[in-house]
LUMVEXSE-853824 format. One line per field, with one value per residue: residue number from 1; z negated, x negated, y of N, C-alpha, C, CB in turn. Coordinates in nm, 4 decimals, always signed. Atoms other than C-alpha are relative to their C-alpha. Glycine has a CB too. Layout:
LUMVEXSE-853824
k	(NUM_...)
nz	(Z_...)
nx	(X_...)
ny	(Y_...)
caz	(Z_...)
cax	(X_...)
cay	(Y_...)
cz	(Z_...)
cx	(X_...)
cy	(Y_...)
cbz	(Z_...)
cbx	(X_...)
cby	(Y_...)
***
This chain:
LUMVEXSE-853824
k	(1_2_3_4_5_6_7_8_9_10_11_12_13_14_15_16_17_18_19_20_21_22_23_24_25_26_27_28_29_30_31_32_33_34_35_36_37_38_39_40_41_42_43_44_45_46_47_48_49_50_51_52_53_54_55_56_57_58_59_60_61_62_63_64_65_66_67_68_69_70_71_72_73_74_75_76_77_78_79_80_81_82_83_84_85_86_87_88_89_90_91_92_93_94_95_96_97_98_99_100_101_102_103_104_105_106_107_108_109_110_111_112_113_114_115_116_117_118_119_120_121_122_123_124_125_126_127_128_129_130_131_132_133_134_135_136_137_138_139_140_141_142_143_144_145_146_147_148_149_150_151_152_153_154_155_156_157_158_159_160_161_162_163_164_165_166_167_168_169_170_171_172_173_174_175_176)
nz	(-0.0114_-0.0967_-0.0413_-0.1295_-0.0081_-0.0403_+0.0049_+0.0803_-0.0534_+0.1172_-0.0488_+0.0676_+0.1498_+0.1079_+0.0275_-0.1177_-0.0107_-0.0508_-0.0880_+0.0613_-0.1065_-0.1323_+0.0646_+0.0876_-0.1508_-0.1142_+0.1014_+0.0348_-0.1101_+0.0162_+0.1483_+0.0726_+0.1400_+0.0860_-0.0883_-0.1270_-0.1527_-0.0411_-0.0782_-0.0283_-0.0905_-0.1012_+0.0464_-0.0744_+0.0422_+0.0160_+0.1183_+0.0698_+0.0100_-0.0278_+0.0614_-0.0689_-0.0973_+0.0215_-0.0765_+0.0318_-0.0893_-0.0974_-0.0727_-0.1414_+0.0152_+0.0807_+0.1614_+0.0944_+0.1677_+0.0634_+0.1163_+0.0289_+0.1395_-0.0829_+0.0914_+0.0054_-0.1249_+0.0235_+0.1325_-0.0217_-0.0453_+0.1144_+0.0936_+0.1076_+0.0781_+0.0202_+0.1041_-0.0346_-0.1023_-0.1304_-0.0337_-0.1584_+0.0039_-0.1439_-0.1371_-0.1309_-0.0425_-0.0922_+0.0131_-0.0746_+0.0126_-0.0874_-0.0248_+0.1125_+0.0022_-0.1302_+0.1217_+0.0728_+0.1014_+0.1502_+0.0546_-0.0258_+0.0233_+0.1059_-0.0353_+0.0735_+0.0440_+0.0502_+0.1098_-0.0125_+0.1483_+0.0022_+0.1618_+0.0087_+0.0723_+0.0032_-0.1082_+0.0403_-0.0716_+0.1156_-0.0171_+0.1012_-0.0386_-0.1190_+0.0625_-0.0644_-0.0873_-0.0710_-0.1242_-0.0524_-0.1929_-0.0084_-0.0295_+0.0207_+0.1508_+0.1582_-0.0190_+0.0703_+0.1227_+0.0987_+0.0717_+0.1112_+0.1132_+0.0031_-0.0056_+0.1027_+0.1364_-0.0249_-0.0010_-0.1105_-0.0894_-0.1289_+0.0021_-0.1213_-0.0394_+0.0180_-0.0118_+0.1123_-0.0305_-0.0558_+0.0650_-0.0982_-0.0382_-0.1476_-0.0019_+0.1099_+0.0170_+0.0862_+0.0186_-0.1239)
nx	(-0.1292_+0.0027_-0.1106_-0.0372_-0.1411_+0.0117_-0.0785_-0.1002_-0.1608_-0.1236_-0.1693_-0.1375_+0.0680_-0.0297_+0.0781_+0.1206_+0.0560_+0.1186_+0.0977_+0.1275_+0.0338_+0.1457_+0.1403_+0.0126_+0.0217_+0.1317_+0.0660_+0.0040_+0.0687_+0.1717_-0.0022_-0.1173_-0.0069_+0.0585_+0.1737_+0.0437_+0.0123_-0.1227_+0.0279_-0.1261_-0.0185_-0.1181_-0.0653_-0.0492_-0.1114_-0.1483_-0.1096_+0.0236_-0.1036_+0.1412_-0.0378_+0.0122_-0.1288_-0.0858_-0.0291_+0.1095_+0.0916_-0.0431_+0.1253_+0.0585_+0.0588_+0.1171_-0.0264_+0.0526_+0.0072_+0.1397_-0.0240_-0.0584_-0.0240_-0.0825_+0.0335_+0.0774_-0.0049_-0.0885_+0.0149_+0.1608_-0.0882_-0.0800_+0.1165_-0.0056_+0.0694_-0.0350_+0.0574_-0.0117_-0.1192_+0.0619_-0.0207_-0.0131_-0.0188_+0.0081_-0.0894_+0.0097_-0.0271_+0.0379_+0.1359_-0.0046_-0.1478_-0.1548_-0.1218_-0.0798_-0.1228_-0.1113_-0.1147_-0.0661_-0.0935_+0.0452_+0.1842_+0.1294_-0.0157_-0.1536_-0.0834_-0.0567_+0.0740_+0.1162_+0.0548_+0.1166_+0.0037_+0.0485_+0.1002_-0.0328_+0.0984_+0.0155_+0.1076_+0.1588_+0.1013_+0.0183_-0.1144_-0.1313_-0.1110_+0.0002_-0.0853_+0.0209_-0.1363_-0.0159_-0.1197_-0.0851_-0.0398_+0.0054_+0.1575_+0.0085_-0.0822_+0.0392_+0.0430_-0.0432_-0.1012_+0.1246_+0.1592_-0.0681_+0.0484_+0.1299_+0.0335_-0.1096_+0.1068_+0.0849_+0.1523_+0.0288_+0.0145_-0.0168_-0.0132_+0.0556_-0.0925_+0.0690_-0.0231_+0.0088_+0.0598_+0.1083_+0.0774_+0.0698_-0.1098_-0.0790_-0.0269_-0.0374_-0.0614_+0.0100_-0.1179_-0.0378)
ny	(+0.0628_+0.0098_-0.0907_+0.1416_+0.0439_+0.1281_+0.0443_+0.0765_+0.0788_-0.0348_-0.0312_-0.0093_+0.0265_-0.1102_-0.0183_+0.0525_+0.0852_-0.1267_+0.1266_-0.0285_-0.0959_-0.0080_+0.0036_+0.1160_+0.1030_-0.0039_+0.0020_+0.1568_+0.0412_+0.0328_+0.1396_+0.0478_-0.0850_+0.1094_-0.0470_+0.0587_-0.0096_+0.0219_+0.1582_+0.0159_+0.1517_+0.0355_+0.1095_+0.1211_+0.0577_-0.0932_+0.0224_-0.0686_-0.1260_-0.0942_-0.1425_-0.1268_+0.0016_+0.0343_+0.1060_+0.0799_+0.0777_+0.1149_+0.0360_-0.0940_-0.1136_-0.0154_-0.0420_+0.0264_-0.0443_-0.1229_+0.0028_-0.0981_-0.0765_-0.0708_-0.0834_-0.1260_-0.1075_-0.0784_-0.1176_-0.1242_-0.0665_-0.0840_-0.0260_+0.1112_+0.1098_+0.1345_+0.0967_+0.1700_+0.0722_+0.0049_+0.1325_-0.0088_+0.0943_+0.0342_-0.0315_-0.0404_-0.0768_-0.0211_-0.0082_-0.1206_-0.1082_+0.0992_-0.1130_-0.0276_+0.0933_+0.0178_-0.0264_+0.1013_+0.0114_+0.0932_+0.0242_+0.0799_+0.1932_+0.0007_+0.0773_+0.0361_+0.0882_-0.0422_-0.0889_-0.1413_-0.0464_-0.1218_-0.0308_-0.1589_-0.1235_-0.1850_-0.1077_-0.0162_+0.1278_+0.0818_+0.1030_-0.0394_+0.1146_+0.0708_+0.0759_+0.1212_-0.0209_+0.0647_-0.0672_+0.0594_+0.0558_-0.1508_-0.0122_-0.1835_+0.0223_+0.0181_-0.1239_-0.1183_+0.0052_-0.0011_-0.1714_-0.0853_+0.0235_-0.0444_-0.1162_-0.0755_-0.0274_-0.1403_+0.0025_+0.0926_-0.0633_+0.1134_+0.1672_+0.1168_+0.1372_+0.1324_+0.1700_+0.0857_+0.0936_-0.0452_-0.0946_-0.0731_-0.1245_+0.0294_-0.0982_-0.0678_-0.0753_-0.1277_-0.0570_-0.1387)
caz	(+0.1480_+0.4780_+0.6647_+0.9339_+1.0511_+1.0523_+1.2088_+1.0402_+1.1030_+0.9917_+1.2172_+1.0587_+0.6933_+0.4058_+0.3846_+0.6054_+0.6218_+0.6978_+0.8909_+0.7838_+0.9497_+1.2678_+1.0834_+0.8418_+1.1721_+1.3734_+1.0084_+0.9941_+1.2898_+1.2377_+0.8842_+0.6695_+0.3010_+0.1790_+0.3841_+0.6569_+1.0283_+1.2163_+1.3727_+1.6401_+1.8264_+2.0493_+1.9078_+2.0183_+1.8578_+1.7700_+1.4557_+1.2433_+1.0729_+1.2315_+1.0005_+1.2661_+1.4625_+1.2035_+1.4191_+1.4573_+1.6797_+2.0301_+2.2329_+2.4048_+2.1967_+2.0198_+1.6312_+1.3700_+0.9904_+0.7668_+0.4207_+0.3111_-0.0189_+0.0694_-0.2906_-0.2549_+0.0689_-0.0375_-0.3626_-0.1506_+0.0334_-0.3019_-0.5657_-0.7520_-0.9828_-0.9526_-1.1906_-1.1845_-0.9993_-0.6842_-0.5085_-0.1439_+0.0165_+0.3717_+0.7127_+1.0483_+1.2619_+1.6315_+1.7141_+1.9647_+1.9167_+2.0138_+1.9453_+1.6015_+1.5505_+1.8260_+1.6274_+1.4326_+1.2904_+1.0337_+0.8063_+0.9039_+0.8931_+0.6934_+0.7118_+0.5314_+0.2447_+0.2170_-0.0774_-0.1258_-0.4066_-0.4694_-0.6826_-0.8000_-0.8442_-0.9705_-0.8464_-1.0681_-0.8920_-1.1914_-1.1553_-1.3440_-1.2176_-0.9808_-0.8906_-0.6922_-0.4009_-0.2265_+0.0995_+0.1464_+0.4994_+0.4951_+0.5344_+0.5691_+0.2577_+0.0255_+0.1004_+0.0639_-0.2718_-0.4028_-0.3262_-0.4435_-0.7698_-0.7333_-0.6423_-0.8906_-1.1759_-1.1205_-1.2004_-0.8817_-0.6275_-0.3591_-0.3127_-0.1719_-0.0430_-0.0710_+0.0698_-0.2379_-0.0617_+0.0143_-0.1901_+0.0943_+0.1801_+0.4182_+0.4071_+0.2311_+0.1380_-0.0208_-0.1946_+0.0676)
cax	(-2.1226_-2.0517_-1.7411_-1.7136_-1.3650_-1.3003_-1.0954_-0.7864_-0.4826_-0.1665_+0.0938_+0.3812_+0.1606_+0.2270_-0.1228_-0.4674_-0.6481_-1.0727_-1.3101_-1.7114_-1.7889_-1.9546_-2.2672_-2.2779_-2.2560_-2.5204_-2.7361_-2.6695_-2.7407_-3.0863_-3.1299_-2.8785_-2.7959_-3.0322_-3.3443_-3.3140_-3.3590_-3.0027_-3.0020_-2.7301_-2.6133_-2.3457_-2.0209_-1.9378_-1.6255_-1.4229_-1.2456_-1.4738_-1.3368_-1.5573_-1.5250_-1.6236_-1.2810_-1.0902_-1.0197_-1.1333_-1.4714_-1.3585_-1.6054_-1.8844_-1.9124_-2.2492_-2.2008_-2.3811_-2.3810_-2.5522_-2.5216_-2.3079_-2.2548_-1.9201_-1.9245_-2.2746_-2.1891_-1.8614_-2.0218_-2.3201_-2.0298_-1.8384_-2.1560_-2.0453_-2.2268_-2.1101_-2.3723_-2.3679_-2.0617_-2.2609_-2.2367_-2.3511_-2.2374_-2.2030_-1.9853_-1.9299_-1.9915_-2.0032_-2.3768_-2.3139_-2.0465_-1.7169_-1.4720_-1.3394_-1.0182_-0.7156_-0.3940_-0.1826_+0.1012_-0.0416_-0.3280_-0.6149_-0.6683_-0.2955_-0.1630_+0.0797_-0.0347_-0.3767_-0.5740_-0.6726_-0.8375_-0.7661_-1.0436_-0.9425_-1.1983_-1.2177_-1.3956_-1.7263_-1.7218_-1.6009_-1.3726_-1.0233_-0.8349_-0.7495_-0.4977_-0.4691_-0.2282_-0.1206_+0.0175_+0.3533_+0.5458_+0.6099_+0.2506_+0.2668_+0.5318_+0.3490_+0.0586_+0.2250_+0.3965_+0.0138_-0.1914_+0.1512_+0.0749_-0.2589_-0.2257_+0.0899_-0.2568_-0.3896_-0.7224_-0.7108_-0.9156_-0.9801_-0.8997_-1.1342_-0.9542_-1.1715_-1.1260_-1.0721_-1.2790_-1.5897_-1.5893_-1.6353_-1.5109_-1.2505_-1.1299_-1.0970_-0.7917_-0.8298_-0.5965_-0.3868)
cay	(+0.0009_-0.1435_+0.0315_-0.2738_-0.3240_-0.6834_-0.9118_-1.0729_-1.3036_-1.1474_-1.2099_-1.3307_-1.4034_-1.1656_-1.1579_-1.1260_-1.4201_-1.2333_-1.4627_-1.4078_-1.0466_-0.9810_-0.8471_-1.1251_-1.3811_-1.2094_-1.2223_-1.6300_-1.6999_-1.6127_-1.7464_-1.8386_-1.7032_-1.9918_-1.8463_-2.1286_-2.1114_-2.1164_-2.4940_-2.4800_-2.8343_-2.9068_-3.1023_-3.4083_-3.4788_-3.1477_-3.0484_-2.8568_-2.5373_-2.2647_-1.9353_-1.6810_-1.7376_-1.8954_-2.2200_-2.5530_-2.6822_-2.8554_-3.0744_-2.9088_-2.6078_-2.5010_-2.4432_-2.4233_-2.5060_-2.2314_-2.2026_-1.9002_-1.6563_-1.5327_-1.3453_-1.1664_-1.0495_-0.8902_-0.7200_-0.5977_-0.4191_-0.2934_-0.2663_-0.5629_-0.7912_-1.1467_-1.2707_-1.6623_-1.6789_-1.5881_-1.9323_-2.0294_-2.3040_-2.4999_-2.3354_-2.3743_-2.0991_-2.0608_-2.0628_-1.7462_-1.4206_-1.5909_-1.2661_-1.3325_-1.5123_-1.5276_-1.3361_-1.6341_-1.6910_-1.9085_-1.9298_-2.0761_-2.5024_-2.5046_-2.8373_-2.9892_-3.2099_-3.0320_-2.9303_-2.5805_-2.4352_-2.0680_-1.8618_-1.5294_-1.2203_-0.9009_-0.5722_-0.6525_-1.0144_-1.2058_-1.5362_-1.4279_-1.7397_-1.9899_-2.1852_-2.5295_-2.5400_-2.8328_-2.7115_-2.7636_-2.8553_-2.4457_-2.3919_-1.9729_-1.9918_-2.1591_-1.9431_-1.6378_-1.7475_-1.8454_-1.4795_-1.3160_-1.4690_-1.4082_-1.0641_-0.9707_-0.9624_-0.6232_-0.7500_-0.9529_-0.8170_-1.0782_-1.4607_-1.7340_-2.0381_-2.3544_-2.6933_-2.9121_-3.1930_-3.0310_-2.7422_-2.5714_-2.1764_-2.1541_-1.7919_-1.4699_-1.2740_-0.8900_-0.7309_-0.5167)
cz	(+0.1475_+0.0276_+0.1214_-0.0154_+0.0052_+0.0906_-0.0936_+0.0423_-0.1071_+0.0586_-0.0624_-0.1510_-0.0499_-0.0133_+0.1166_-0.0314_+0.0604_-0.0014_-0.0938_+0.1262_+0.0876_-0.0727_-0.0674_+0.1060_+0.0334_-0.0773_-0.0079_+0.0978_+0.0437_-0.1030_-0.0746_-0.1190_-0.1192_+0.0641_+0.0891_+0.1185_+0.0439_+0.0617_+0.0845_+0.0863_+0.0597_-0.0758_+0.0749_-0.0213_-0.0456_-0.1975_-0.1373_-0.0389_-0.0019_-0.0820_+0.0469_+0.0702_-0.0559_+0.0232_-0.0310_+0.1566_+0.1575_+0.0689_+0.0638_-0.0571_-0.0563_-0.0845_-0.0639_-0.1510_-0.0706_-0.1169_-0.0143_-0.1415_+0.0609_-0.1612_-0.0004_+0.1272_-0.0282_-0.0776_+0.0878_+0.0797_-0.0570_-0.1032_-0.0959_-0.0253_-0.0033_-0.0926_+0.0618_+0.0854_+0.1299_+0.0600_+0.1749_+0.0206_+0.1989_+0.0812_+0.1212_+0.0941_+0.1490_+0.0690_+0.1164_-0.0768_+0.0524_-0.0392_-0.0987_+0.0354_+0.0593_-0.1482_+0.0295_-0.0878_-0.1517_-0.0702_+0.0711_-0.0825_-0.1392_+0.0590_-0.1276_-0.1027_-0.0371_-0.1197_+0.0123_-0.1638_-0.0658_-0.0787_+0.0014_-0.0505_-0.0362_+0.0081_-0.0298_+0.0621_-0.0979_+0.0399_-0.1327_+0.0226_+0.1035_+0.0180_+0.1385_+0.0734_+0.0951_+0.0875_+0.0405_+0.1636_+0.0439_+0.0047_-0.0441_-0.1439_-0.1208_-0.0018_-0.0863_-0.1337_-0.0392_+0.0208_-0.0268_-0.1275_-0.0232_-0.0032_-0.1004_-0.1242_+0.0806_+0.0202_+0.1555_+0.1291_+0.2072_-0.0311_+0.1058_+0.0033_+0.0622_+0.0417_-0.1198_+0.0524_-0.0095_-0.0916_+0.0872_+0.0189_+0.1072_+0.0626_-0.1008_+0.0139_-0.1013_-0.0065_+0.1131_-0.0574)
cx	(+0.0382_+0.1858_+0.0981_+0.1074_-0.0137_+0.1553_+0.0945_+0.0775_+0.1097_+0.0901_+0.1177_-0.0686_+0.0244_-0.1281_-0.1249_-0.1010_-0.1483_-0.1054_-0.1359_-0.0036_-0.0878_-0.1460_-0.0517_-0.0426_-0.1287_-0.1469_-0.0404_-0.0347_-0.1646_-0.0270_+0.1028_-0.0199_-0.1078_-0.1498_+0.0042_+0.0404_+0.1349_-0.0238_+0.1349_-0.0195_+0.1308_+0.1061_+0.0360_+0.1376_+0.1029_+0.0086_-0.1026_+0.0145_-0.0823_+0.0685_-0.0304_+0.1361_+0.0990_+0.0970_-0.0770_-0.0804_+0.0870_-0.1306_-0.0771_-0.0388_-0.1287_+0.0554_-0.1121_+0.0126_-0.1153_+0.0839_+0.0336_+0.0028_+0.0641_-0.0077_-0.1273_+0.0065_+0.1074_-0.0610_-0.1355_+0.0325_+0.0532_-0.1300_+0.0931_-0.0932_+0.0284_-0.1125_-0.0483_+0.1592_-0.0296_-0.0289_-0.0258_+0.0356_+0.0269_+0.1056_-0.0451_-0.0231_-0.0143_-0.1305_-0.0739_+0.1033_+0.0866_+0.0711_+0.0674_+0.1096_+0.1024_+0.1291_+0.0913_+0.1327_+0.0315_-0.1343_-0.0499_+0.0258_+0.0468_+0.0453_+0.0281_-0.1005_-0.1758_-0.0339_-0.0774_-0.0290_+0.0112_-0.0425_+0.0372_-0.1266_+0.0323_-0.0871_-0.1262_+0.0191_+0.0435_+0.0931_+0.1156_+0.0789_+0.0130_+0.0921_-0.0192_+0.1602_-0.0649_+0.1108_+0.1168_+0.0033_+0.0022_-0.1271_-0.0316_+0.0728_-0.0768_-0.1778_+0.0132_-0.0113_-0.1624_-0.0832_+0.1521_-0.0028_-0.1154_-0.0207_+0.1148_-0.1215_-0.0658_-0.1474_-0.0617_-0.0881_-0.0727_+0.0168_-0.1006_+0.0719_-0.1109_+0.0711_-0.0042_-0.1267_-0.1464_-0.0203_+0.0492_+0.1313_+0.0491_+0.0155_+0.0159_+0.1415_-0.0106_+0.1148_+0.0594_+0.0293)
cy	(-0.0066_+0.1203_-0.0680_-0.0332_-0.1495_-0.0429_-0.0741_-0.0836_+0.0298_+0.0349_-0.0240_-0.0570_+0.1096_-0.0002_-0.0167_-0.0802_+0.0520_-0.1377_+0.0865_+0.1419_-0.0335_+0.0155_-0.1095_-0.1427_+0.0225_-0.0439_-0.1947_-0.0557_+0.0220_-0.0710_+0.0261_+0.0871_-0.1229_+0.0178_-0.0855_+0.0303_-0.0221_-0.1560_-0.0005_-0.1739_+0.0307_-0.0990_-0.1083_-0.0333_+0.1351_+0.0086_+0.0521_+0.1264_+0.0892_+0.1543_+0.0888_-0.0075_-0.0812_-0.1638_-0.1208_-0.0495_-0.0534_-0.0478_+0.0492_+0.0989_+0.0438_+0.1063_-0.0210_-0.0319_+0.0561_-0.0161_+0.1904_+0.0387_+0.0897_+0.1326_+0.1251_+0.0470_+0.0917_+0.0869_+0.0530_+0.0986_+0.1103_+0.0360_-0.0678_-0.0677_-0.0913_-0.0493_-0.1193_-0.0399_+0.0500_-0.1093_-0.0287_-0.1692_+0.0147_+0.0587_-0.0356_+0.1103_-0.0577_+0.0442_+0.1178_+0.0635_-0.0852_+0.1207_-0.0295_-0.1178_+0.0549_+0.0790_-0.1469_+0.0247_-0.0864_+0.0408_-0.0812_-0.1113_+0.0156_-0.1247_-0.0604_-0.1066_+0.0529_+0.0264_+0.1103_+0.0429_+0.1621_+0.0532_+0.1293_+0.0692_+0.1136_+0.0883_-0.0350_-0.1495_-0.1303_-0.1147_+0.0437_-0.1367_-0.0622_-0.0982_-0.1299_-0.0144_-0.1247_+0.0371_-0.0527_+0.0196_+0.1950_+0.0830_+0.1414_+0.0312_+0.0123_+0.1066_+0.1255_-0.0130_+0.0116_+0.1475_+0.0640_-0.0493_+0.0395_+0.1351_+0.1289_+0.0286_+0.0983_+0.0160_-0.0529_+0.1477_-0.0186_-0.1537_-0.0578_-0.0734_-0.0915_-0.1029_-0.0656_-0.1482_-0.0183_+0.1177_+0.1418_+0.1596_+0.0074_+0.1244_+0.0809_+0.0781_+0.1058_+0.0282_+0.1383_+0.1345)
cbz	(-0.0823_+0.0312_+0.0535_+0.0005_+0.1282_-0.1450_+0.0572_-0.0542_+0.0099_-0.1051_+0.1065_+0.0851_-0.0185_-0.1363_-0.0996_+0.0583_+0.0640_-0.1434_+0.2502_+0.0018_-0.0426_+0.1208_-0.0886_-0.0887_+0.1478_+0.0694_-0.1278_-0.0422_+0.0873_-0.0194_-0.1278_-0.0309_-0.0635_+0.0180_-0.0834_+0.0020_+0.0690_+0.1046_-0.1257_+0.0991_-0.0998_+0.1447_-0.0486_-0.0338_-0.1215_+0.0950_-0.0129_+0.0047_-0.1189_+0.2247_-0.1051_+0.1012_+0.1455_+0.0377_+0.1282_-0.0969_-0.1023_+0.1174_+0.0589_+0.1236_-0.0484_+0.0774_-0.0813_+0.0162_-0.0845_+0.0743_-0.0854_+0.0485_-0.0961_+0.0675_-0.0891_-0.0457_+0.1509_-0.0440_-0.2109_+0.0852_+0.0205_-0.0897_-0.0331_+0.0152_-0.0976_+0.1367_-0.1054_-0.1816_-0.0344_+0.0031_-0.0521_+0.0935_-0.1262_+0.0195_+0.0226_+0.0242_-0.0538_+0.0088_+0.0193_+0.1548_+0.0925_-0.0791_+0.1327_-0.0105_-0.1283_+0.0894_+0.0271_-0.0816_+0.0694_+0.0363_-0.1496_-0.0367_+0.0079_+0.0193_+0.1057_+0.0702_+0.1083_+0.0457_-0.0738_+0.1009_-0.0422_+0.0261_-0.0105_-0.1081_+0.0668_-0.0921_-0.0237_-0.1929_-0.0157_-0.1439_-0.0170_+0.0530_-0.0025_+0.0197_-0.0373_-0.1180_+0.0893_-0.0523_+0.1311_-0.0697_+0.0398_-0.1068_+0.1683_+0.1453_-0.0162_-0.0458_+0.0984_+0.0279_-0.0505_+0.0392_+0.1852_+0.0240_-0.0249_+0.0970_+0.1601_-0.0628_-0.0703_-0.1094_-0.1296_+0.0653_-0.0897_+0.0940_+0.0442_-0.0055_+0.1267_-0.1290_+0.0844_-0.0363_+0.0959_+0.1501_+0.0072_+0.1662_-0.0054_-0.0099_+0.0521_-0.0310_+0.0026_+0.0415_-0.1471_+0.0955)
cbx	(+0.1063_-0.0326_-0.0707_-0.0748_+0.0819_-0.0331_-0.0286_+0.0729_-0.0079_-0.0142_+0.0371_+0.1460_-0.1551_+0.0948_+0.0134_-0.0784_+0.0816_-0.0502_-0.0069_-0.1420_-0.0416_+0.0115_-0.0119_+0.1602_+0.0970_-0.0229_+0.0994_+0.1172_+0.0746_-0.0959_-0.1376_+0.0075_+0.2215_+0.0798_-0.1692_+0.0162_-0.1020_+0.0532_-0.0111_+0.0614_+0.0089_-0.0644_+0.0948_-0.0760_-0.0410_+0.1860_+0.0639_-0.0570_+0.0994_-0.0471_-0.0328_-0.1354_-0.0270_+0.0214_-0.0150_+0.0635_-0.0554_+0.1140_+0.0046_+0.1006_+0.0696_-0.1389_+0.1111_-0.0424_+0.0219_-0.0351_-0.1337_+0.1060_-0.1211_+0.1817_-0.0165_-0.1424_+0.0293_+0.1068_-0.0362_-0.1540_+0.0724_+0.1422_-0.0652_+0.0797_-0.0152_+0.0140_+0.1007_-0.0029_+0.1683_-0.1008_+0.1551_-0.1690_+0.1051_+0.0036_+0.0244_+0.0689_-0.0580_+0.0644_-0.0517_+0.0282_+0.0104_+0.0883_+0.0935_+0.0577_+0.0460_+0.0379_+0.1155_-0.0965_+0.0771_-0.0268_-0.0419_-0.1425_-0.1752_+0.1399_-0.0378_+0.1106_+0.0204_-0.0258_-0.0662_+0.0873_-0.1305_+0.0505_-0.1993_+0.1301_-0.0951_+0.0278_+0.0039_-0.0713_-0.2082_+0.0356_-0.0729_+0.1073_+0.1112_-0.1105_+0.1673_-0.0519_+0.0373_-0.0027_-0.0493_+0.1093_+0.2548_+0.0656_-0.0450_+0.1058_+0.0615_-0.0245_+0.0445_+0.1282_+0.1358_-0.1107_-0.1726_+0.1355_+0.0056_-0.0641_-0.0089_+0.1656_-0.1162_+0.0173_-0.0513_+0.1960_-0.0550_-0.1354_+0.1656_-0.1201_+0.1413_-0.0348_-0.1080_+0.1866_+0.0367_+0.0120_-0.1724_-0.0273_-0.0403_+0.1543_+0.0652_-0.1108_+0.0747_-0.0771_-0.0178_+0.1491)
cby	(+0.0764_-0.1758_+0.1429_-0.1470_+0.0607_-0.0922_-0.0253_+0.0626_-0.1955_+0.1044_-0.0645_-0.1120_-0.0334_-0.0202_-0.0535_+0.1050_-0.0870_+0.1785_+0.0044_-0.1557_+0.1099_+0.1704_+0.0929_-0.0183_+0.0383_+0.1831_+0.0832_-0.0683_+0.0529_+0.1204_-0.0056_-0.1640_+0.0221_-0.1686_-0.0194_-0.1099_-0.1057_+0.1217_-0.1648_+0.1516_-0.1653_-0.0813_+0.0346_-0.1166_-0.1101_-0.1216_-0.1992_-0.0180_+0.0174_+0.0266_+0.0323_+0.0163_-0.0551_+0.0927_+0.0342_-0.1335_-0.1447_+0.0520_-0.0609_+0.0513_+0.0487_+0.0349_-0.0801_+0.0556_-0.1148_+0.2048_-0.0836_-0.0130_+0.0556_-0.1053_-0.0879_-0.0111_-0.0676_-0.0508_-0.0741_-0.0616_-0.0651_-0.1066_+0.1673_-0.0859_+0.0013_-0.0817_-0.0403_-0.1013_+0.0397_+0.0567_-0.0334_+0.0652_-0.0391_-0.1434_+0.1362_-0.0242_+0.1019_+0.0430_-0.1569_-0.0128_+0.1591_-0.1933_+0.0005_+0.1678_-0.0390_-0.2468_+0.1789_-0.0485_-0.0238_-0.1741_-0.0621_+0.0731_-0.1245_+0.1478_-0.0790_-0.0397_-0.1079_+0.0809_-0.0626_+0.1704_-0.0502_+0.0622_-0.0182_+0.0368_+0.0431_+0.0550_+0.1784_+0.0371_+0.0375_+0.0741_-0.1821_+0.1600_+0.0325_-0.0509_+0.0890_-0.1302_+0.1878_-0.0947_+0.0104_+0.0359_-0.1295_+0.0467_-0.0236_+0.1033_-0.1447_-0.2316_+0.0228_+0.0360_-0.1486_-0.1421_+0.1511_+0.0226_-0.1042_-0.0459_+0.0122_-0.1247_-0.1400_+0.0824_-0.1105_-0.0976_+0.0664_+0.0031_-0.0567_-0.0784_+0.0305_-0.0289_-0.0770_-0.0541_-0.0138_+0.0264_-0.0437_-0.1276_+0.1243_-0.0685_-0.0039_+0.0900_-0.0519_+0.1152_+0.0418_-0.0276)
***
């Protein structure tokens, strides 16, 4: 069971928003959670949502996309079983260490009008629920309001937050 402090963002959020750990990073950056080779490039254009720092891409930097399993990395942490709901899927990272994510007063890429999808687990890994949040103008708000629902069920014992578009994992929140 790892013991690795992480970074968070939880300045003015009722909740910490937890980037992919350092270990987990330094791990993807060699090969990915899908066995392939790290491939970093340079962006040209900006604006991809890098999950080692929370943020998004600007021109110039070298990133990578690696395929992630934010689930079997947590339960290989706790000695959970996710089963079939062990799931990897595409991220950004920073294709060096960059230092985690800057403290925020928001969640992570929160803008109004968004779709997020949040998936609820519990300790053995299992999906209990999920609910579908379109971000209001209150961004941190509506947030909050969705993992305090999420986390008022006892069973709850972390939230992913998914892009509705893509699928794709954005961030985790554990129960505090």
């Amino acid at each position: 069971m790892s013991t690795e402090t992480e970074t968070t963002t939880a300045a003015s959020t009722a909740y910490a928003a937890r980037p992919i750990a350092p270990s987990a990073l330094a791990e993807l950056r060699v090969t990915d959670d899908a066995g392939r080779a790290c491939a970093p490039y340079t962006v040209t254009e900006g604006g991809d949502p890098l999950r080692c720092c929370l943020r998004r891409s600007a021109p110039g930097e070298r990133i990578a996309l690696v395929s992630y399993a934010p689930l079997r990395r947590w339960a290989g942490e706790t000695g959970a079983e996710p089963g079939a709901y062990d799931e990897q899927g595409p991220v950004f990272v920073h294709a060096e260490e960059c230092g985690g994510p800057a403290p925020s007063e928001t969640y992570p890429f929160a803008h109004a009008g968004a779709l997020r999808t949040l998936r609820r687990y519990d300790a053995a890994g299992r999906i209990v629920g999920g609910r579908l949040l379109e971000i209001p103008e209150a961004t941190s708000e509506g947030f909050d309001r969705a993992f305090g629902e999420a986390f008022a069920d006892p069973a709850v014992a972390l939230v992913h937050v998914r892009a509705v578009e893509y699928g794709c994992f954005l961030f985790e929140v554990r129960r505090p």
